[in-house]
Steps between C-alpha positions, in 0.01 A plus 500: 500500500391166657708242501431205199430132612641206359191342354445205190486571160176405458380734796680798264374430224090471652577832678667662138159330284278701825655799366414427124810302365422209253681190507611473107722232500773272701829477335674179690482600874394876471168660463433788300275704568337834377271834479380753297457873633381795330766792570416884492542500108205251456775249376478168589799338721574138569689415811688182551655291815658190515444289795750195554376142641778340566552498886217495760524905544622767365770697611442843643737659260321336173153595663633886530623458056134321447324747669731772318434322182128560571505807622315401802615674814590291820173598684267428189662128488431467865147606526405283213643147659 
């Protein structure tokens, strides 16, 4: 597994709205953001990931729980910065 960068916030969340996440709404210095799958069932599934704002990048630890919270793996996330 590659290694993840220390990158903005706004950088995470234009690679997370390349893979189909919505921004919905800010709630004082975090973006939320989310996306609706279709599992195997036909049932419709909304995903959610909050992205915080509040320094100039995020923390390599709180990328790995976004990412995790989006169920985006590591490589995805890379390929789509």
């Amino acid at each position: 597994m590659p290694k993840l960068p220390r990158v903005p916030a706004s950088e995470v969340i234009r690679a997370l709205e390349r893979l189909g996440f919505v921004q919905v709404r800010q709630w004082g210095s975090h973006i939320v953001l989310k996306k609706q799958i279709i599992d195997e069932n036909q049932d419709v599934i909304e995903i959610g990931c909050v992205v915080p704002l509040h320094k100039k990048t995020v923390a390599v630890g709180t990328l790995k729980s976004i990412l995790n919270q989006a169920g985006v793996s590591v490589e995805e996330f890379l390929q789509s910065l």
